[in-house]
C-alpha positions as a LaTeX table, in Angstrom:
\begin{tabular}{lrrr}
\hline
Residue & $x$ (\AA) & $y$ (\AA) & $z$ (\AA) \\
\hline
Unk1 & 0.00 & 0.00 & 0.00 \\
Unk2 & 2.60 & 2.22 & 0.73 \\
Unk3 & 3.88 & 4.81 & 0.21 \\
Unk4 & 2.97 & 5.95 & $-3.53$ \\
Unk5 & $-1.29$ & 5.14 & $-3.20$ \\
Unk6 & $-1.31$ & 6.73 & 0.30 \\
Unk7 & 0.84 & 10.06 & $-0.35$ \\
Unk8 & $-1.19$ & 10.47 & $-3.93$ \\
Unk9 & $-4.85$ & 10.14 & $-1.71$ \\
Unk10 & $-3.42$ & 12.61 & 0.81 \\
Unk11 & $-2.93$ & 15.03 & $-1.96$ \\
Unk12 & $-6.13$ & 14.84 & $-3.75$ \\
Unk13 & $-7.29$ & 15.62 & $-0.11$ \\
Unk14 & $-5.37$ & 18.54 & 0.00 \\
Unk15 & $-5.79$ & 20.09 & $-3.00$ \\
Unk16 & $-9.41$ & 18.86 & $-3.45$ \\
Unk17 & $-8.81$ & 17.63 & $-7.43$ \\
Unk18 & $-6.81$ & 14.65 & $-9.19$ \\
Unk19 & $-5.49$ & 17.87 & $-11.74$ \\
Unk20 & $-4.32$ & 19.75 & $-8.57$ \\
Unk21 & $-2.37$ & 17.00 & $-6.80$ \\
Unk22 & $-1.25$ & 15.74 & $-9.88$ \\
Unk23 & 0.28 & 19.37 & $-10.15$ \\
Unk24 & 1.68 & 19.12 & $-6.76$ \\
Unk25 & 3.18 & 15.94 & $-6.67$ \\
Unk26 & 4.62 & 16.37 & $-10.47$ \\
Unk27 & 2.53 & 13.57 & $-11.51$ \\
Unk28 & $-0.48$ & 13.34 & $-14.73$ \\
Unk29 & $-3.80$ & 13.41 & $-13.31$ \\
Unk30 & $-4.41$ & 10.13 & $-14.98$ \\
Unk31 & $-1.19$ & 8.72 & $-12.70$ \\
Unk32 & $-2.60$ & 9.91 & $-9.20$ \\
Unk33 & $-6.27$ & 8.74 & $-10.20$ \\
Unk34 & $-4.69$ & 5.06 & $-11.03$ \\
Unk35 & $-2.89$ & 5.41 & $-7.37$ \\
Unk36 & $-6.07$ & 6.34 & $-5.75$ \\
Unk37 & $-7.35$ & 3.35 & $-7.57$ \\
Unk38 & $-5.02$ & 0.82 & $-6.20$ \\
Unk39 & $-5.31$ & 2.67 & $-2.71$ \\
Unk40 & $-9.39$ & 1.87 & $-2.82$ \\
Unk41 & $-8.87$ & $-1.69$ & $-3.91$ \\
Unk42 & $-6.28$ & $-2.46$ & $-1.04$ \\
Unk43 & $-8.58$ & $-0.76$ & 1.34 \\
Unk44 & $-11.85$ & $-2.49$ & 0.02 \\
Unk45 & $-14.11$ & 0.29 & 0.46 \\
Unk46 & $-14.59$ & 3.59 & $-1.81$ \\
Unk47 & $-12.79$ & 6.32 & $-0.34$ \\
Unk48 & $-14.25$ & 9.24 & $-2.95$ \\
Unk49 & $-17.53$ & 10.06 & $-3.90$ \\
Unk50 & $-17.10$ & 11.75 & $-7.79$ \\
Unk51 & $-20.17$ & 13.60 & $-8.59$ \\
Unk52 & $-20.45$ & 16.79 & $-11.07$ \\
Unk53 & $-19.35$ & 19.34 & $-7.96$ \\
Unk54 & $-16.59$ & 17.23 & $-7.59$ \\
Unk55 & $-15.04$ & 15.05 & $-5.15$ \\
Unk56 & $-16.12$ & 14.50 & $-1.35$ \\
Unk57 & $-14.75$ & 11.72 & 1.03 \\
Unk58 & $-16.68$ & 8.91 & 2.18 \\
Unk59 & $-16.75$ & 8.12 & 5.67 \\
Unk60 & $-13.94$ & 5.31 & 5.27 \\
Unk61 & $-12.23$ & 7.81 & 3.34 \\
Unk62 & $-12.17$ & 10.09 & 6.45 \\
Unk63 & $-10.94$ & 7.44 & 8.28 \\
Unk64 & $-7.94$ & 6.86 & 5.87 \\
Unk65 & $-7.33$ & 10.48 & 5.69 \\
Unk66 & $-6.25$ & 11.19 & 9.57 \\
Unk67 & $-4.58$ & 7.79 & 9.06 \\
Unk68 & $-2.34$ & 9.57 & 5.95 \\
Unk69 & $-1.34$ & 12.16 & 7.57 \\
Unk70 & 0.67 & 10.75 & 10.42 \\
Unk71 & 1.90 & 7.45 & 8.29 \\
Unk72 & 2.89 & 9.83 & 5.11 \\
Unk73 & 4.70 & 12.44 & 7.39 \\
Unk74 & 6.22 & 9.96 & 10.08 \\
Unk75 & 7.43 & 7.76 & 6.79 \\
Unk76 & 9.25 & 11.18 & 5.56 \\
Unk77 & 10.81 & 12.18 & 8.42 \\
Unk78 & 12.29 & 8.49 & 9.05 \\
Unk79 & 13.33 & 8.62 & 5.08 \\
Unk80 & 14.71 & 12.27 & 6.63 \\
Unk81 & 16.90 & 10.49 & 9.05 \\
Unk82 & 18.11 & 7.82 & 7.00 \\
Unk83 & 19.42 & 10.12 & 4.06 \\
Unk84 & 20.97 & 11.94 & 7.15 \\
Unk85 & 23.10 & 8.93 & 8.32 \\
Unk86 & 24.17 & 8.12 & 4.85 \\
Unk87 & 25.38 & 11.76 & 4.69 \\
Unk88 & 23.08 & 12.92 & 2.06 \\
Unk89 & 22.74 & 17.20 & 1.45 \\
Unk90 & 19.48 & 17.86 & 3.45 \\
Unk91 & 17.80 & 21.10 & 2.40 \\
Unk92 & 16.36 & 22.66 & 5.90 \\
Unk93 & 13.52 & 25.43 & 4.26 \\
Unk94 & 12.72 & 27.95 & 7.04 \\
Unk95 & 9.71 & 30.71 & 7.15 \\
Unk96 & 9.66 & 34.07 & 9.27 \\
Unk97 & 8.92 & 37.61 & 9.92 \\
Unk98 & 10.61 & 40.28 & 8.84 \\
Unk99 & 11.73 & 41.35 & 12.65 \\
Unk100 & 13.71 & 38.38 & 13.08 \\
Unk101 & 16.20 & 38.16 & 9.80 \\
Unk102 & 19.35 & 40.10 & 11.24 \\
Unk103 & 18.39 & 38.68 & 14.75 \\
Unk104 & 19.70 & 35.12 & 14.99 \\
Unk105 & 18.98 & 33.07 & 11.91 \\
Unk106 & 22.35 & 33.53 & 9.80 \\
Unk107 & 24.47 & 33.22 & 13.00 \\
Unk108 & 22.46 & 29.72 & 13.48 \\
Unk109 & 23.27 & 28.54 & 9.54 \\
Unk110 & 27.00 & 29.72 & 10.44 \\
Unk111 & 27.11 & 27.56 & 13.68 \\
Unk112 & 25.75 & 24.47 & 12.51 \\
Unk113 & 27.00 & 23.82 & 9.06 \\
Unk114 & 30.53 & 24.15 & 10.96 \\
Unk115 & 30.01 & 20.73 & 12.12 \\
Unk116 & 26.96 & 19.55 & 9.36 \\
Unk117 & 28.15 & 20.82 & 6.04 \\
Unk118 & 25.62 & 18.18 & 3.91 \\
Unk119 & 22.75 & 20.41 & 5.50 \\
Unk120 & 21.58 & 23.84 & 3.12 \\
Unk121 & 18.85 & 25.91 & 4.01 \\
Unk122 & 16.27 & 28.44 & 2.62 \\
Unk123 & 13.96 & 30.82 & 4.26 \\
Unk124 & 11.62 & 32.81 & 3.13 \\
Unk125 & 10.54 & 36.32 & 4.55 \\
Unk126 & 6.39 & 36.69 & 5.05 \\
Unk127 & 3.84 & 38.56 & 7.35 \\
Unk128 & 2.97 & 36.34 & 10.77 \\
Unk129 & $-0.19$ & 34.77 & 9.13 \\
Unk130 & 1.58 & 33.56 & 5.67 \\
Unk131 & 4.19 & 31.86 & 8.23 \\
Unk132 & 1.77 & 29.98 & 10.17 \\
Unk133 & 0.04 & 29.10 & 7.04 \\
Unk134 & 3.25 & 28.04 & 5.24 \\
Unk135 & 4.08 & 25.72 & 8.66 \\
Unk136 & 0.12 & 24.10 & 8.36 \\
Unk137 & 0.33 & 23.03 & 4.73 \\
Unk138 & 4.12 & 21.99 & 5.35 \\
Unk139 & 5.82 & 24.00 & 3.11 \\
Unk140 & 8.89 & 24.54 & 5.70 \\
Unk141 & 10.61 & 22.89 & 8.40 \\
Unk142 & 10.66 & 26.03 & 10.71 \\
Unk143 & 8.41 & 29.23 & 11.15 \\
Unk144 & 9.25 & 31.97 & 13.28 \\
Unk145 & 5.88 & 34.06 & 13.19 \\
Unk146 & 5.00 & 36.74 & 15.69 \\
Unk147 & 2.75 & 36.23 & 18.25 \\
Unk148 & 1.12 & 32.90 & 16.52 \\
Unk149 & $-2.86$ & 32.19 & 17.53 \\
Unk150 & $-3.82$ & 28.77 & 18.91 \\
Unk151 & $-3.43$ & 26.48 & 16.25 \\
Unk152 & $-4.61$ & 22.43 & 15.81 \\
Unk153 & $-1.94$ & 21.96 & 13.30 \\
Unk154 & 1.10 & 23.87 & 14.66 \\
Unk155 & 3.19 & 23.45 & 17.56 \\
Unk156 & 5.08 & 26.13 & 19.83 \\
Unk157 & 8.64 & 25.33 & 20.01 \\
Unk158 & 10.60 & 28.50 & 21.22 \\
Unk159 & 8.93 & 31.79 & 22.15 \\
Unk160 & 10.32 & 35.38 & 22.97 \\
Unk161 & 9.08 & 38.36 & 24.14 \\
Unk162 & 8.68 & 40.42 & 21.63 \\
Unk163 & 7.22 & 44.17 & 22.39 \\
Unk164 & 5.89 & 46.73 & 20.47 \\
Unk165 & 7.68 & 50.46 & 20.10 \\
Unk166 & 7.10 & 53.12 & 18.63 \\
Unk167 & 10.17 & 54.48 & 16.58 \\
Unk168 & 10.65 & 58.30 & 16.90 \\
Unk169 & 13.58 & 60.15 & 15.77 \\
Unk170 & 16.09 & 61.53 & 18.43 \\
Unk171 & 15.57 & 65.21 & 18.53 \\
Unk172 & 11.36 & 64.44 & 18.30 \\
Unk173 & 9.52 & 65.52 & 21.53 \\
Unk174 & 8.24 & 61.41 & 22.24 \\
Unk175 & 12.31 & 61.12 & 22.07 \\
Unk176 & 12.34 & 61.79 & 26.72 \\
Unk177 & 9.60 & 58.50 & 26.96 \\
Unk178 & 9.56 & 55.62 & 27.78 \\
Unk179 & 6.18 & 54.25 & 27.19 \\
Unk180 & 3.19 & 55.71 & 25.46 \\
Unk181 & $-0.60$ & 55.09 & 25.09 \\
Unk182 & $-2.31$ & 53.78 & 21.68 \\
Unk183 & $-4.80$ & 57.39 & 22.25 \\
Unk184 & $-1.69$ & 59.46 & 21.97 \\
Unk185 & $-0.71$ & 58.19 & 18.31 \\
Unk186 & $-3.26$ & 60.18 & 16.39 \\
Unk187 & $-1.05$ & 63.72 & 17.23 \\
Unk188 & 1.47 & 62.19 & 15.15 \\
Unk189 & 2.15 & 61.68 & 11.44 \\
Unk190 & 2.29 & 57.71 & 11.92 \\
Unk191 & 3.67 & 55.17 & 10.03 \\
Unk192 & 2.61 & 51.42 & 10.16 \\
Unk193 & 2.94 & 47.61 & 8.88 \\
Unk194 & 1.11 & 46.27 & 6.07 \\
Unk195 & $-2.45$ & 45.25 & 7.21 \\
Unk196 & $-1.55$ & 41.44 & 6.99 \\
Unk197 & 1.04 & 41.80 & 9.42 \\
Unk198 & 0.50 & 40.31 & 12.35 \\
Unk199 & 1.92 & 43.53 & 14.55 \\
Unk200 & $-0.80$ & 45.19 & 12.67 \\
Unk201 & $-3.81$ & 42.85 & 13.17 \\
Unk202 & $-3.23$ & 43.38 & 16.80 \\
Unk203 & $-2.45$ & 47.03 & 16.94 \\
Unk204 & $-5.97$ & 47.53 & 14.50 \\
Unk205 & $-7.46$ & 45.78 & 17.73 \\
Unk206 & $-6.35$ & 48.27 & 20.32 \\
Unk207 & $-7.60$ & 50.94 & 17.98 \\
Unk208 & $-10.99$ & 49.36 & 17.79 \\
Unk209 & $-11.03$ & 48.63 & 21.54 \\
Unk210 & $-9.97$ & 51.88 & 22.07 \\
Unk211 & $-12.58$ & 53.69 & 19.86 \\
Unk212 & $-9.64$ & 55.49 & 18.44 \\
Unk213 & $-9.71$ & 56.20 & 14.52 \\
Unk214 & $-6.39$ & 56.76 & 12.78 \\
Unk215 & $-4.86$ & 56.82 & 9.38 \\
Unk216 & $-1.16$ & 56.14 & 8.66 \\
Unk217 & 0.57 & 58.65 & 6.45 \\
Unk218 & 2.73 & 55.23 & 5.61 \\
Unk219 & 1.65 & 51.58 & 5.52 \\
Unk220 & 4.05 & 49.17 & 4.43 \\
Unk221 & 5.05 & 45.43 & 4.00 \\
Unk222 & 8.44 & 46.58 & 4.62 \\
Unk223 & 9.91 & 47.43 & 7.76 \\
Unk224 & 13.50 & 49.23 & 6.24 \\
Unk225 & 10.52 & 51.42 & 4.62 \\
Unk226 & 9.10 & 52.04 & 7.92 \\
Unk227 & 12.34 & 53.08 & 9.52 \\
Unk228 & 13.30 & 55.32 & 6.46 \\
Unk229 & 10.07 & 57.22 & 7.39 \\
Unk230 & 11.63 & 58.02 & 10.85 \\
Unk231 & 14.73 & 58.73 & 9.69 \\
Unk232 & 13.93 & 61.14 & 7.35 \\
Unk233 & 12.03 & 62.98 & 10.10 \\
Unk234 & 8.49 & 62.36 & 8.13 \\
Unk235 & 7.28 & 61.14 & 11.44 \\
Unk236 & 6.89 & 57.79 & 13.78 \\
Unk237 & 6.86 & 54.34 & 13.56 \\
Unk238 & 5.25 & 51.38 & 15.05 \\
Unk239 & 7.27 & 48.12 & 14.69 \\
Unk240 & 7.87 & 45.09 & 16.86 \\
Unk241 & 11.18 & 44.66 & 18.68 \\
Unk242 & 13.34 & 43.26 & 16.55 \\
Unk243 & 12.97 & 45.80 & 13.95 \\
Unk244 & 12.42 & 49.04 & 15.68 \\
Unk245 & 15.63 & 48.37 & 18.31 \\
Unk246 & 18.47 & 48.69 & 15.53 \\
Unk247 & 17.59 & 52.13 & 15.13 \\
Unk248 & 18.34 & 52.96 & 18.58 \\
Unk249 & 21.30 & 50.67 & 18.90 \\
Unk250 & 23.13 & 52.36 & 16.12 \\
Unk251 & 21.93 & 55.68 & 17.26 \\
Unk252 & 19.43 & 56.96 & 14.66 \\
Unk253 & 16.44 & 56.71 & 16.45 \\
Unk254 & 14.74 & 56.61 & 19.75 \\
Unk255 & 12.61 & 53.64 & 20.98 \\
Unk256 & 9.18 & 54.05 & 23.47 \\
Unk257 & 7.09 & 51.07 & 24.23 \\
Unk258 & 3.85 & 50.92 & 23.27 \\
Unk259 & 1.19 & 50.25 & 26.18 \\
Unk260 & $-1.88$ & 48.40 & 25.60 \\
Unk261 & $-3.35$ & 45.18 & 27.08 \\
Unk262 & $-3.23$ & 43.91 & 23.21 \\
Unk263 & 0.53 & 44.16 & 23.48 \\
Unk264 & 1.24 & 42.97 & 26.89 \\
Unk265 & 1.88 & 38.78 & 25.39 \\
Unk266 & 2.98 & 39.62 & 21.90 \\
Unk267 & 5.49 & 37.27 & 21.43 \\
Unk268 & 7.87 & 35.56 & 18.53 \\
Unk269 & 7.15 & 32.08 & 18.08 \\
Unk270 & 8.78 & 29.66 & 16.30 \\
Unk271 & 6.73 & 26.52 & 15.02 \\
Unk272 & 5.93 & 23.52 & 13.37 \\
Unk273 & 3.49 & 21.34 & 11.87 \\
Unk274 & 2.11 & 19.59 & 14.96 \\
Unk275 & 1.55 & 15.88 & 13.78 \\
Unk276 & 5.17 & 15.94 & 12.25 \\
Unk277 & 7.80 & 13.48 & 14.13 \\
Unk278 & 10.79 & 16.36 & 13.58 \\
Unk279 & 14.35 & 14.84 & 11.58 \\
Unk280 & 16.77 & 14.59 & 14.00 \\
Unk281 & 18.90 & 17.06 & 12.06 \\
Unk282 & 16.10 & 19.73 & 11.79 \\
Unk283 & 15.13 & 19.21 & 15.61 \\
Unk284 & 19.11 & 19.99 & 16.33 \\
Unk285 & 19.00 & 23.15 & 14.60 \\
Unk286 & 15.87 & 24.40 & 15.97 \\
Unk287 & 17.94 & 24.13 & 19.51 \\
Unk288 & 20.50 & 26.03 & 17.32 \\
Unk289 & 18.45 & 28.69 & 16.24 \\
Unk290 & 17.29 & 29.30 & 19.74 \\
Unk291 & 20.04 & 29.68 & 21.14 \\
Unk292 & 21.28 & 32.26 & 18.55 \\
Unk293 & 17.91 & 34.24 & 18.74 \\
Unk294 & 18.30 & 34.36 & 22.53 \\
Unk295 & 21.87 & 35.79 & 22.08 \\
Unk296 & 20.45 & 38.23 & 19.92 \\
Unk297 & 17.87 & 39.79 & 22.60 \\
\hline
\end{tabular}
């Protein structure tokens, strides 16, 4: 039965269409429908039901769906370990905020490919909920999201404090504070994330909460944009942590926490899927990673 039937029915599940799994696992339609095939006549039982709005699962074809899951991605991460004791290149893939990129990660690829040099590694920069979405559908090994929402299919590995500030520049009046209310922003020309980002979602929260109306003279899904804002004396910034505190580290800025009950928890969490049995290799550089993010704070 497995693993080709199995891994071909857990796509069609995923994507919902023979076309679109056939697309995902590089396959013809016509190959993944003969695999779903064999997987129905090992099983006994129809698994499908094909009807002109497409396909729906049966109830054994629930059943063998939350069986996939854990035999397709336990299988991989065993194959994971196996290629890793032969000493075969493992590609580690890695999602995360924008906050965190000069705050850890590199430091972490520099530490452990000094002892594992078969291991490379991408990442990919997104807003908090494209992270935690990339970690459910198991596009990465690692996500590093900020302040990640209770989730069936993720797991909390690591988590740091991660406050929000408001970025002012040195000689602005805000520049003597140290904290600030959410009421007092609207006296300011403001500029703020995207309105995907996650520091956004829950700053839009405290507005509402707050009955406070205001409109950014700068939204972006770029943080260096954000802190060009303040430097060029346009006005402030709201940004979490790890990208407000450079400014003020190299001297170009000043930072002042932001107070709100919304902000109190925010965090940095780095995830993964929950049902996955982590590679050894990718559970020692998440203890890697950690380590080099707490050095960074």
């Amino acid at each position: 039965m497995f693993p080709d039937p199995l891994r071909a029915f857990r796509s069609v599940v995923k994507t919902g269409s023979m076309r679109k799994a056939g697309d995902a696992l590089g396959l013809a339609p016509s190959s993944v429908s003969r695999q779903v095939a064999i997987l129905e006549r090992q099983m006994g039982t129809q698994l499908f039901r094909r009807s002109v709005n497409g396909l729906s699962l049966t109830y054994a074809g629930k059943m063998v769906a939350e069986y996939s899951d854990d035999v397709v991605i336990g299988f991989d991460s065993l194959r994971a370990d196996l290629d890793d004791l032969r000493g075969n290149q493992r590609l580690i893939k890695l999602a995360m905020v924008e906050s965190v990129v000069s705050a850890g990660p590199a430091q972490a690829i520099y530490e452990f490919n000094q002892q594992y040099e078969n291991v490379h590694f991408e990442f990919e920069i997104l807003p908090a909920p494209a992270v935690v979405e990339t970690v459910r559908q198991q596009e990465c090994d690692i996500g590093i999201t900020f302040s990640a929402d209770v989730d069936d299919l993720i797991r909390t590995v690591a988590r740091f404090a991660e406050p929000v500030l408001v970025v002012v520049p040195k000689d602005h009046p805000l520049a003597e504070r140290r904290a600030m209310p959410v009421a007092e922003l609207v006296d300011y020309n403001v500029a703020l994330p995207a309105s995907d980002f996650g520091v956004r979602k829950r700053f839009n929260r405290a507005l509402a909460q707050a009955e406070i109306q205001l409109q950014p003279n700068l939204q972006s899904n770029s943080f260096e944009a954000l802190r060009d804002f303040v430097r060029s004396g346009a006005g402030i910034a709201v940004l979490p942590r790890g990208a407000a505190l450079r400014e003020q580290e190299v001297g170009r800025a000043h930072c002042v926490q932001l107070q709100d009950a919304n902000f109190d928890d925010s965090s940095l969490d780095m995830i993964v899927y929950k049902q996955q049995r982590i590679p050894r290799l990718v559970n020692l550089f998440i203890k890697t990673l950690r380590s080099a993010i707490e050095e960074h704070r």
